[in-house]
Predicted model as a PDB file, atoms N, CA, C, CB and O in Angstrom, pLDDT in the B-factor column:
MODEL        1                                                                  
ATOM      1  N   UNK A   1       5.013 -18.701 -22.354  1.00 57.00           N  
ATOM      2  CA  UNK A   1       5.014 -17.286 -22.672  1.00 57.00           C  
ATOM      3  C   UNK A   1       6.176 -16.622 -21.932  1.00 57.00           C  
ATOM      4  CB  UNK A   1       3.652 -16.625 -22.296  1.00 57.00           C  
ATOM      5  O   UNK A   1       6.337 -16.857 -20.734  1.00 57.00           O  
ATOM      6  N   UNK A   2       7.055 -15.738 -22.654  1.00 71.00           N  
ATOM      7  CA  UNK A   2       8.163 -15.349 -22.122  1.00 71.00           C  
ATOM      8  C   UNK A   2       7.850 -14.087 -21.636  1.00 71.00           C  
ATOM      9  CB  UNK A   2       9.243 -15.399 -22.968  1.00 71.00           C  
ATOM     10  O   UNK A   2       7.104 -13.442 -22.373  1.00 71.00           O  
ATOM     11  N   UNK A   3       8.242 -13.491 -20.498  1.00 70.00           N  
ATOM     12  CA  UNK A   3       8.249 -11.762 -20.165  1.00 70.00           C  
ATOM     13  C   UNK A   3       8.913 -10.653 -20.807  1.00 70.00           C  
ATOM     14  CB  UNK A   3       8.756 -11.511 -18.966  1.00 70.00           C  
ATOM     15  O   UNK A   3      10.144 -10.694 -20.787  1.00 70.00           O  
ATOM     16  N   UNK A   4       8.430  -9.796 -21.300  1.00 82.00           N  
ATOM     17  CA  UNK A   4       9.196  -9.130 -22.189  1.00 82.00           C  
ATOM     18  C   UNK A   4       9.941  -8.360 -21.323  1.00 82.00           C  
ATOM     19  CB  UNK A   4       8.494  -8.396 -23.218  1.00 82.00           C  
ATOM     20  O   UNK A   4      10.839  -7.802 -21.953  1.00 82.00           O  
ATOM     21  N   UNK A   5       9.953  -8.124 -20.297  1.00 85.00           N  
ATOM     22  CA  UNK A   5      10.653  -7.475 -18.997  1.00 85.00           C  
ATOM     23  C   UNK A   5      11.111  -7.900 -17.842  1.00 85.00           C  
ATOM     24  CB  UNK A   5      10.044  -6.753 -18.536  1.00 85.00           C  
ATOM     25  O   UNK A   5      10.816  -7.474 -16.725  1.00 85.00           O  
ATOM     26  N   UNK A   6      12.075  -9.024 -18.216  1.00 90.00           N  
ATOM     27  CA  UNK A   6      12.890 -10.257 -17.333  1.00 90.00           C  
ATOM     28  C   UNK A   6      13.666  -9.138 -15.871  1.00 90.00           C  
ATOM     29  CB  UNK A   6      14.559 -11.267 -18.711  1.00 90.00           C  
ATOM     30  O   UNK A   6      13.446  -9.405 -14.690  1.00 90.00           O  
ATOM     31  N   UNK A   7      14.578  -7.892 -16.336  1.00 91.00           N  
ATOM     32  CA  UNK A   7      14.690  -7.125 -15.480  1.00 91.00           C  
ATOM     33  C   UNK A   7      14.354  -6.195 -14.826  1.00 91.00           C  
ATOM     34  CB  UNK A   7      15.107  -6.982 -15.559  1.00 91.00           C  
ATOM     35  O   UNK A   7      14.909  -5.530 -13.951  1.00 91.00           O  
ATOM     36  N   UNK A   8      12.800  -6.157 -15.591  1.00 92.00           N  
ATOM     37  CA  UNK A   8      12.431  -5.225 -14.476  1.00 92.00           C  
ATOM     38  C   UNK A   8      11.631  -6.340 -13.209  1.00 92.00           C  
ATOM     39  CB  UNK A   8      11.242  -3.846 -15.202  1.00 92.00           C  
ATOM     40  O   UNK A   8      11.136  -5.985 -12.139  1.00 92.00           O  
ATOM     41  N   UNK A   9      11.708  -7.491 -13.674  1.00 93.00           N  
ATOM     42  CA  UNK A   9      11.138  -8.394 -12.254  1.00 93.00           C  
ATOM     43  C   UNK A   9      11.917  -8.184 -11.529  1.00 93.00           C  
ATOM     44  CB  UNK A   9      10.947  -9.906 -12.179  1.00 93.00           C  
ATOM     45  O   UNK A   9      11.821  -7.768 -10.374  1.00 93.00           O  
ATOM     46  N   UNK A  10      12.972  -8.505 -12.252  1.00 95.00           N  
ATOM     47  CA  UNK A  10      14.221  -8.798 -10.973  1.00 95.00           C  
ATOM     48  C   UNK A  10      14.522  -7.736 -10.713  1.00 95.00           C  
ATOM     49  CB  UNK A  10      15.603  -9.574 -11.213  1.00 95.00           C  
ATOM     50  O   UNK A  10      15.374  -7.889  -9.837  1.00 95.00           O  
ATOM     51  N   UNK A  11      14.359  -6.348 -10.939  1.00 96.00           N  
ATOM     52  CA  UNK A  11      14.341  -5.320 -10.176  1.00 96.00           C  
ATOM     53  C   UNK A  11      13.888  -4.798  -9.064  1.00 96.00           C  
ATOM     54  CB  UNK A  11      14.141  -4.827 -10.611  1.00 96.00           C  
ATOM     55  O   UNK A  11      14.427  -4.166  -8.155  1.00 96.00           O  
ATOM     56  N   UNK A  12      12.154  -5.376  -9.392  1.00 96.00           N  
ATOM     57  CA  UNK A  12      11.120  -5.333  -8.733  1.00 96.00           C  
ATOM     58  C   UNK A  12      11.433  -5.975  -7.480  1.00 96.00           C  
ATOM     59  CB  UNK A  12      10.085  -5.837  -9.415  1.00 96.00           C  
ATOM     60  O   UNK A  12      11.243  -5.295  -6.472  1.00 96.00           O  
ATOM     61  N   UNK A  13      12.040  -7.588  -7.285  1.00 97.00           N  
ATOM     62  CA  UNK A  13      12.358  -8.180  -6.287  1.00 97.00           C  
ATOM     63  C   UNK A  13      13.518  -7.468  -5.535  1.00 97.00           C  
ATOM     64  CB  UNK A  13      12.585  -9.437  -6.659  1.00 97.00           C  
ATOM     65  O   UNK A  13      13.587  -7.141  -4.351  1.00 97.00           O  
ATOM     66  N   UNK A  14      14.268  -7.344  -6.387  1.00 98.00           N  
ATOM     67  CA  UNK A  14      15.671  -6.821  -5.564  1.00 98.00           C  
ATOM     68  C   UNK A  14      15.003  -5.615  -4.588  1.00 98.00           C  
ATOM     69  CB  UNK A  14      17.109  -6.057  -6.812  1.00 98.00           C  
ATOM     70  O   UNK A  14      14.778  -5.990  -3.437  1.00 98.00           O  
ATOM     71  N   UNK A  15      14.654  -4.199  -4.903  1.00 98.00           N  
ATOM     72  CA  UNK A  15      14.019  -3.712  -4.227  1.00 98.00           C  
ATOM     73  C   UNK A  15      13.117  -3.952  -3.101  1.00 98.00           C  
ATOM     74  CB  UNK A  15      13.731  -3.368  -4.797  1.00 98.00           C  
ATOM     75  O   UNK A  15      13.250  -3.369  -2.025  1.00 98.00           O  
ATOM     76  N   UNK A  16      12.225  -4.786  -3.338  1.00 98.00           N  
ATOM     77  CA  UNK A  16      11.287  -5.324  -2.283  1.00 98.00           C  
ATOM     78  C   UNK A  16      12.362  -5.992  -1.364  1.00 98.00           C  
ATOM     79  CB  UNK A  16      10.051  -6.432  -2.883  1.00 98.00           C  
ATOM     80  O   UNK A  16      12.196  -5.865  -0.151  1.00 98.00           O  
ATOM     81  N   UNK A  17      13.287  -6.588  -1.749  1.00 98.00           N  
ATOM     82  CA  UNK A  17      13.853  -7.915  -0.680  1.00 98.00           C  
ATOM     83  C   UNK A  17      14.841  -6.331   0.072  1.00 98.00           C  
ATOM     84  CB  UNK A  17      15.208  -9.894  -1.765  1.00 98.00           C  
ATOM     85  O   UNK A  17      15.079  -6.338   1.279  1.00 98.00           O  
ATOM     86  N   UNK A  18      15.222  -5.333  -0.652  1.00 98.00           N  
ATOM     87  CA  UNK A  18      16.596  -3.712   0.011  1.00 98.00           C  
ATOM     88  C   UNK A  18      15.485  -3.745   0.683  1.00 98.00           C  
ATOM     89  CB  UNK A  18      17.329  -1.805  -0.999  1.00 98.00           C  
ATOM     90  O   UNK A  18      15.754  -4.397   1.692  1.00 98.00           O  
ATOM     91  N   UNK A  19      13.799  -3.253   0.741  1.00 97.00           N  
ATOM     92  CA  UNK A  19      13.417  -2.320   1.442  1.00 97.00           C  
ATOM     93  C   UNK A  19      13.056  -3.229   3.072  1.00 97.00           C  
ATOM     94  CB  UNK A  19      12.138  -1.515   0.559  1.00 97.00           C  
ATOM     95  O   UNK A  19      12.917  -2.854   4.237  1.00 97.00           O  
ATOM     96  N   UNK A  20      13.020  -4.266   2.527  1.00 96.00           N  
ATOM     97  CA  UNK A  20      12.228  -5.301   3.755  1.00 96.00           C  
ATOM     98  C   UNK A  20      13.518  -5.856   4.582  1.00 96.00           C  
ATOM     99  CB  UNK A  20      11.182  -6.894   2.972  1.00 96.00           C  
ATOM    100  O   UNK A  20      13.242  -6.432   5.635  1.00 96.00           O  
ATOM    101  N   UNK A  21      15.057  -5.737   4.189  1.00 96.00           N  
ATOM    102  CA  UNK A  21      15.863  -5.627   5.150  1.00 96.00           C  
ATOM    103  C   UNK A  21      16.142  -4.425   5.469  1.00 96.00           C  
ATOM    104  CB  UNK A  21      16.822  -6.221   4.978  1.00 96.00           C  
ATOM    105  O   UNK A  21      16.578  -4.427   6.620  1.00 96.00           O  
ATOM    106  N   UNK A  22      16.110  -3.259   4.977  1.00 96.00           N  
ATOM    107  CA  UNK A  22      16.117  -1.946   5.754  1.00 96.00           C  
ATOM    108  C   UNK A  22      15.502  -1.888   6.526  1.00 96.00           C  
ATOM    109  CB  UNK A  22      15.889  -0.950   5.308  1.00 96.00           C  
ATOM    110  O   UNK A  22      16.398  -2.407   7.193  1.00 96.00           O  
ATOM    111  N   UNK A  23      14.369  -1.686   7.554  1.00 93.00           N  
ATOM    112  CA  UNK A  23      13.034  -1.998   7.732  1.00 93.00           C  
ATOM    113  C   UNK A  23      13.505  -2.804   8.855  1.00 93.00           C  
ATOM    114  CB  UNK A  23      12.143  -2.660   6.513  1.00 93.00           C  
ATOM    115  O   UNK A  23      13.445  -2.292   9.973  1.00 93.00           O  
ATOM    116  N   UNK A  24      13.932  -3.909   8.735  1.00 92.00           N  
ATOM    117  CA  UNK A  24      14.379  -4.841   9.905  1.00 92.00           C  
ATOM    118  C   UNK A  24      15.606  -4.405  10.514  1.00 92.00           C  
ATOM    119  CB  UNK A  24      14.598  -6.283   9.460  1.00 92.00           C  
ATOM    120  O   UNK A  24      15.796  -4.603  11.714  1.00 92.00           O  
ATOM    121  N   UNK A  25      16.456  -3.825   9.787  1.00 93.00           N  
ATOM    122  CA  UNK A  25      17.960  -3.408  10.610  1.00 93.00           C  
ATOM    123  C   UNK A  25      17.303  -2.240  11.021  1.00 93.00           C  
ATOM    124  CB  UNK A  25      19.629  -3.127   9.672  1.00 93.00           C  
ATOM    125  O   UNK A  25      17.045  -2.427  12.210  1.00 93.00           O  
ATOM    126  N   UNK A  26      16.924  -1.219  10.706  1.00 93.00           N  
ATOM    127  CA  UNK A  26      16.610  -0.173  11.197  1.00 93.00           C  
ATOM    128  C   UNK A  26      15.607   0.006  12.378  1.00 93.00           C  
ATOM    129  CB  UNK A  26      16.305   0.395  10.258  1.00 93.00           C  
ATOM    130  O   UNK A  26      15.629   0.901  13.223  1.00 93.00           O  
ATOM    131  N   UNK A  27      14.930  -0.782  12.293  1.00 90.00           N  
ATOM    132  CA  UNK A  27      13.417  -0.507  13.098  1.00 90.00           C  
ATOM    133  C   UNK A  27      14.063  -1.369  14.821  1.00 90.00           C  
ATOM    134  CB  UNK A  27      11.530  -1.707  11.967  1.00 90.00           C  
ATOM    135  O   UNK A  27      15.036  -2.078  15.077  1.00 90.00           O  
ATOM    136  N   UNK A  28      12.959  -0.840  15.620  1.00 87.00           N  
ATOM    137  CA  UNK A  28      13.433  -1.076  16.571  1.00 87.00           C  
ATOM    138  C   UNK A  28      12.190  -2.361  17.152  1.00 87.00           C  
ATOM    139  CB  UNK A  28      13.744   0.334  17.324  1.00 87.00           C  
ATOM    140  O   UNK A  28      11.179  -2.661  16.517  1.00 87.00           O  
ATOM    141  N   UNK A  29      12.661  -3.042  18.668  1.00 84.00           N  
ATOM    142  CA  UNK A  29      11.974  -4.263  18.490  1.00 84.00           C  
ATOM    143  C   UNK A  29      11.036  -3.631  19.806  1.00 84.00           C  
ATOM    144  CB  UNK A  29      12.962  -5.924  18.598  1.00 84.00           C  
ATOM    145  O   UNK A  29      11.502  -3.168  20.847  1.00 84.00           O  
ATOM    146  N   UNK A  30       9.522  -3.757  19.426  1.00 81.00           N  
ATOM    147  CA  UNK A  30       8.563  -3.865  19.957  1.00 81.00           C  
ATOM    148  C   UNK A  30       8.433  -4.438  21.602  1.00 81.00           C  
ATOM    149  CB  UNK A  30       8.015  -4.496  19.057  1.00 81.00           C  
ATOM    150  O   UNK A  30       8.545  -5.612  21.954  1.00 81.00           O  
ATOM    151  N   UNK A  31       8.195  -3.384  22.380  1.00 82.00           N  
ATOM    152  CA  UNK A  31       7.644  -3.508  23.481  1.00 82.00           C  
ATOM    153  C   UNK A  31       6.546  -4.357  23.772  1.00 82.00           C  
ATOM    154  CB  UNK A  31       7.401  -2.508  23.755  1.00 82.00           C  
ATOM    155  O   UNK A  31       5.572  -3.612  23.882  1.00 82.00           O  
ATOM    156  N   UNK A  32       6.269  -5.307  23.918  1.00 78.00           N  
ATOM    157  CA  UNK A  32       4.251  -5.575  24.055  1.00 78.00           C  
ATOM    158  C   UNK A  32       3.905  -5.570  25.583  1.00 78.00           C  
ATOM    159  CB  UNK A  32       3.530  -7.499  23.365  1.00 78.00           C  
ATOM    160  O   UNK A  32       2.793  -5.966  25.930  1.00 78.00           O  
ATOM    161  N   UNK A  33       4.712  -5.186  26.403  1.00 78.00           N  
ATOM    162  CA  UNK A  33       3.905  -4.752  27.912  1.00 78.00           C  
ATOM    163  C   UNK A  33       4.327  -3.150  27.659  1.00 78.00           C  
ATOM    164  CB  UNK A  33       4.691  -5.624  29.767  1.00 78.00           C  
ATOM    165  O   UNK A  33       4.574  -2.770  28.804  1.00 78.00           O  
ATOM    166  N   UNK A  34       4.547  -1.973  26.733  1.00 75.00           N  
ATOM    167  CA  UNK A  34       4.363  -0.529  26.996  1.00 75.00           C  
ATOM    168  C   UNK A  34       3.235  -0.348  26.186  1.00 75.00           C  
ATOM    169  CB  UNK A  34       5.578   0.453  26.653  1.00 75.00           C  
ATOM    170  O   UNK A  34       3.147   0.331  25.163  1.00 75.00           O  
ATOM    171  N   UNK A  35       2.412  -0.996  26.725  1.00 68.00           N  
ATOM    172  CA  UNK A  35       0.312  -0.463  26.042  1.00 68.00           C  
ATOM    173  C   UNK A  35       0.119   0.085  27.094  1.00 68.00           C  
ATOM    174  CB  UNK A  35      -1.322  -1.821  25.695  1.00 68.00           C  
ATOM    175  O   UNK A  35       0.562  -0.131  28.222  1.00 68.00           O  
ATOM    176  N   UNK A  36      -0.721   0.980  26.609  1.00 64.00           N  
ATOM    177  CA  UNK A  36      -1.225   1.895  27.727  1.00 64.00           C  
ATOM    178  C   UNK A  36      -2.690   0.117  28.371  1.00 64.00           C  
ATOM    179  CB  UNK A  36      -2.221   4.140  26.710  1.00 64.00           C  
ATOM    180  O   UNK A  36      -3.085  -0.944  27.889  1.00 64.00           O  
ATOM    181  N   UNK A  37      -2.833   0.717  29.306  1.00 62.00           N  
ATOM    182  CA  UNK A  37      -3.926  -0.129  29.948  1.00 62.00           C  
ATOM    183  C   UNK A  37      -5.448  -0.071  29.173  1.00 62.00           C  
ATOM    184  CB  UNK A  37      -4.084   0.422  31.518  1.00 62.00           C  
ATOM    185  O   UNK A  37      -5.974   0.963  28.762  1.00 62.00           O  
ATOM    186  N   UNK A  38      -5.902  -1.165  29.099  1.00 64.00           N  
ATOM    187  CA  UNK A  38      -6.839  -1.614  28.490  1.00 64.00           C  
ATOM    188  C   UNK A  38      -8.096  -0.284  29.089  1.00 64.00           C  
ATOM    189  CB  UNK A  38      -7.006  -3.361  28.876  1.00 64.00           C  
ATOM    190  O   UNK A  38      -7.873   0.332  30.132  1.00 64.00           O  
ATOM    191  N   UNK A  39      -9.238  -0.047  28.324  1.00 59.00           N  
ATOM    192  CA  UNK A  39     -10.212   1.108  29.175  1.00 59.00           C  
ATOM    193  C   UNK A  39     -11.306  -0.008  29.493  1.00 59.00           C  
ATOM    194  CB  UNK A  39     -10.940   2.729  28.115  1.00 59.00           C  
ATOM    195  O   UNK A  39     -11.383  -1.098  28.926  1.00 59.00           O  
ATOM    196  N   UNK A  40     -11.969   0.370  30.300  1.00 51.00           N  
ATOM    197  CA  UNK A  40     -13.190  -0.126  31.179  1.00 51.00           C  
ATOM    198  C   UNK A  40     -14.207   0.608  29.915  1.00 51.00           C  
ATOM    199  CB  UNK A  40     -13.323   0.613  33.178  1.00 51.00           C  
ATOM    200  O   UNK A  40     -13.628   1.445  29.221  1.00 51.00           O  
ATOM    201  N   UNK A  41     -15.663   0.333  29.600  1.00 54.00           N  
ATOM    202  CA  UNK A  41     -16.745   0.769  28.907  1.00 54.00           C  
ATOM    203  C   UNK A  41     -17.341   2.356  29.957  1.00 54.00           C  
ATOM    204  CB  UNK A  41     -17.945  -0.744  28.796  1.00 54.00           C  
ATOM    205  O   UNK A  41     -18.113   2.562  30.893  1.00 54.00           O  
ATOM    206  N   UNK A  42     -16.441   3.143  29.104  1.00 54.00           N  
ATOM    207  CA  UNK A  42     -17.401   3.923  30.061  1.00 54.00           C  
ATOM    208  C   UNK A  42     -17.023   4.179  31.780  1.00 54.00           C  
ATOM    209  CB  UNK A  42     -18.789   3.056  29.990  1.00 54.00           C  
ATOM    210  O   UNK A  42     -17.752   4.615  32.671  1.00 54.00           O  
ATOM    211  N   UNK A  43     -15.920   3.825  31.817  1.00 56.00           N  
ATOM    212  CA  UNK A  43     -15.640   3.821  33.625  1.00 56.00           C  
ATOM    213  C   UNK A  43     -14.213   4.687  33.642  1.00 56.00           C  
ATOM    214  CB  UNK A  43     -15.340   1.851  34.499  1.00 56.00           C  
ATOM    215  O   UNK A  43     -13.535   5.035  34.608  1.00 56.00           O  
ATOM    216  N   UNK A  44     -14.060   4.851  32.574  1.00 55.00           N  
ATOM    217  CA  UNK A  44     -12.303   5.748  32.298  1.00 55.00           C  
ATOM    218  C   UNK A  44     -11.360   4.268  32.266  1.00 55.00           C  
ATOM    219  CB  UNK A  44     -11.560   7.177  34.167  1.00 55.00           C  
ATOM    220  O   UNK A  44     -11.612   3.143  31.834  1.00 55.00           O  
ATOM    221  N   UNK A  45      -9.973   4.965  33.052  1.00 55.00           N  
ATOM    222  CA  UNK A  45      -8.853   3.435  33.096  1.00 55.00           C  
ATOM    223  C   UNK A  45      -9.196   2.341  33.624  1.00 55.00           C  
ATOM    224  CB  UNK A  45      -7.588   3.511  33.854  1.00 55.00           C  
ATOM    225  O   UNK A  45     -10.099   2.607  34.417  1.00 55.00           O  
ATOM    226  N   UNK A  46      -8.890   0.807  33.630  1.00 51.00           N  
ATOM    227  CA  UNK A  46      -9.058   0.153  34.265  1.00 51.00           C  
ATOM    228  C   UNK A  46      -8.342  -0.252  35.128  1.00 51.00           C  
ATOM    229  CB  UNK A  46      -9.362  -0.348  33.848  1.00 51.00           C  
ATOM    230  O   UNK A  46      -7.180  -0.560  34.864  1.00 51.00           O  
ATOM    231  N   UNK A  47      -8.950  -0.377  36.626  1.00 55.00           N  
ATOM    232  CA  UNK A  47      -8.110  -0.406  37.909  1.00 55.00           C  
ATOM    233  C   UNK A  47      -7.254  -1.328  37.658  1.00 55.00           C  
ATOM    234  CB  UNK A  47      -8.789  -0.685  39.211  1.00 55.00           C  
ATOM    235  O   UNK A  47      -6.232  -1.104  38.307  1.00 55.00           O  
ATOM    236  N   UNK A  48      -7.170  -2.270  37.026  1.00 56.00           N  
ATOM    237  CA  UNK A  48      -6.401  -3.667  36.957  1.00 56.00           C  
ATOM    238  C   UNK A  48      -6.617  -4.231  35.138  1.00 56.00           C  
ATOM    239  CB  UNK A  48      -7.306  -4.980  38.329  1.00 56.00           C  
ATOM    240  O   UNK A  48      -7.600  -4.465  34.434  1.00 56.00           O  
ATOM    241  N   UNK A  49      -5.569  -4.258  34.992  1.00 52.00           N  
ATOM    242  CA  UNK A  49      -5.703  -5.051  33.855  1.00 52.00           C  
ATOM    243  C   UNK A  49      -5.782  -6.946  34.144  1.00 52.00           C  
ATOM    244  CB  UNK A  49      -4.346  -4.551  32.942  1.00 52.00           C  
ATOM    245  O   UNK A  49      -5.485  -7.635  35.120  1.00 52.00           O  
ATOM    246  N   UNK A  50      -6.144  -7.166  33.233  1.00 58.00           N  
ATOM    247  CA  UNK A  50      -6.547  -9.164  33.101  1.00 58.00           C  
ATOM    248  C   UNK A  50      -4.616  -9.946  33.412  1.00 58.00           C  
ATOM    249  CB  UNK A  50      -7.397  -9.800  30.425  1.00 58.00           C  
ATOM    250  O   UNK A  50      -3.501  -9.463  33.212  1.00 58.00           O  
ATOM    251  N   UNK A  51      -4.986 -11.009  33.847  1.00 55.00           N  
ATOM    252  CA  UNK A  51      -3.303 -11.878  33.959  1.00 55.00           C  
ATOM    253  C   UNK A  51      -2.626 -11.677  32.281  1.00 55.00           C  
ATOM    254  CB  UNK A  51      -3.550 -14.169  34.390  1.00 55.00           C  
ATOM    255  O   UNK A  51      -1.457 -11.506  31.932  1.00 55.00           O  
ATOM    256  N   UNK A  52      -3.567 -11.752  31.676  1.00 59.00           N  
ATOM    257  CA  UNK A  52      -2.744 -12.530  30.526  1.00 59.00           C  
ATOM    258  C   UNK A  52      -1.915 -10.918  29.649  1.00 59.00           C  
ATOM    259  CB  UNK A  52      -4.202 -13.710  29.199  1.00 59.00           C  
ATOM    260  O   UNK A  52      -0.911 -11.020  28.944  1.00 59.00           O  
ATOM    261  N   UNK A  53      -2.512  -9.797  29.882  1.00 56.00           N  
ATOM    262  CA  UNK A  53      -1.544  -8.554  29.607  1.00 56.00           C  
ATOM    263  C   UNK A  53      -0.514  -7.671  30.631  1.00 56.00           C  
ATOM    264  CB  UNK A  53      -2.434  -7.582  29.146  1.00 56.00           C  
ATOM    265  O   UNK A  53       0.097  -6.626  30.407  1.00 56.00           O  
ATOM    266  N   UNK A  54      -0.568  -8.459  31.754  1.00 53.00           N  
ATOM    267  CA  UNK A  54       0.419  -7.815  32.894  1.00 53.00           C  
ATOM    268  C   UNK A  54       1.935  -7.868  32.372  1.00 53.00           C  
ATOM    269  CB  UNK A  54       0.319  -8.727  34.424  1.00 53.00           C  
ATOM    270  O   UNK A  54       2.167  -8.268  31.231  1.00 53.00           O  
ATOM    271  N   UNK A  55       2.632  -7.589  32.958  1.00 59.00           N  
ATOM    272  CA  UNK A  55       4.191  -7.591  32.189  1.00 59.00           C  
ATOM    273  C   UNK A  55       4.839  -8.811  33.165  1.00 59.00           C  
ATOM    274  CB  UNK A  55       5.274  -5.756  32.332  1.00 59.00           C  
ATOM    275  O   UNK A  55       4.205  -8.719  34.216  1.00 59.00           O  
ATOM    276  N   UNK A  56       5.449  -9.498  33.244  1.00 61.00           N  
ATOM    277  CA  UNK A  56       5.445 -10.575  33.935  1.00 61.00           C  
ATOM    278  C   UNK A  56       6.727 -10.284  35.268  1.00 61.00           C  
ATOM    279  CB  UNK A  56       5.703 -11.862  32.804  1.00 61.00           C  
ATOM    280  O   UNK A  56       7.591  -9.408  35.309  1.00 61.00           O  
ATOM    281  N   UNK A  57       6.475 -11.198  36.083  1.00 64.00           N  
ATOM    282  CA  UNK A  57       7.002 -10.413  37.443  1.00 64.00           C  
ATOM    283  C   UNK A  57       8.346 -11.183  37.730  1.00 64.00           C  
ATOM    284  CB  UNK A  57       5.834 -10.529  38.911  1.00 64.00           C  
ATOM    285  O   UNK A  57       8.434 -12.397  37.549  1.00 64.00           O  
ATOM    286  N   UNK A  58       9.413 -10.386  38.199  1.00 59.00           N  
ATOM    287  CA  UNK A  58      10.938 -11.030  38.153  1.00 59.00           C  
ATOM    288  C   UNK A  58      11.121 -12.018  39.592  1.00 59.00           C  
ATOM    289  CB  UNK A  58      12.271  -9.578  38.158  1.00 59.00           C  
ATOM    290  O   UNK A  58      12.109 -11.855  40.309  1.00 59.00           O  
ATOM    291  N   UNK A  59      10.424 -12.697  39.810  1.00 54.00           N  
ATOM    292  CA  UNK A  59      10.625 -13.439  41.208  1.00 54.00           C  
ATOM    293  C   UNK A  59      11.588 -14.779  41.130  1.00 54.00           C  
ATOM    294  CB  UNK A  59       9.094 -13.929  41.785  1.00 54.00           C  
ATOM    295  O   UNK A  59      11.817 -15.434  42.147  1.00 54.00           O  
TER     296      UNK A  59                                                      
ENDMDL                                                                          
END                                                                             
């Protein structure tokens, strides 16, 4: 079965593939130690966060 709308696929792609490198040149690259600190249940901030989300130490 043939598509009766061969260019609008390939439209469809071309677009998707512009918007998903815009998106990557533009955007900026993610922090993952600027989270705010994990909350305690009910206790407000937590005095200490766990090893495995600390930001790691320059020694």
């Amino acid at each position: 079965m043939r598509s009766k709308f061969p260019w609008a696929i390939a439209l469809f792609w071309a677009v998707v593939l512009a918007l998903l490198v815009l998106d990557w040149r533009a955007g900026t690259p993610h922090d993952r130690f600027a989270e705010p600190p994990p909350l305690a249940l009910g206790n407000g901030p937590a005095a200490d966060a766990g090893h495995c989300s600390l930001a790691p130490s320059s020694r």
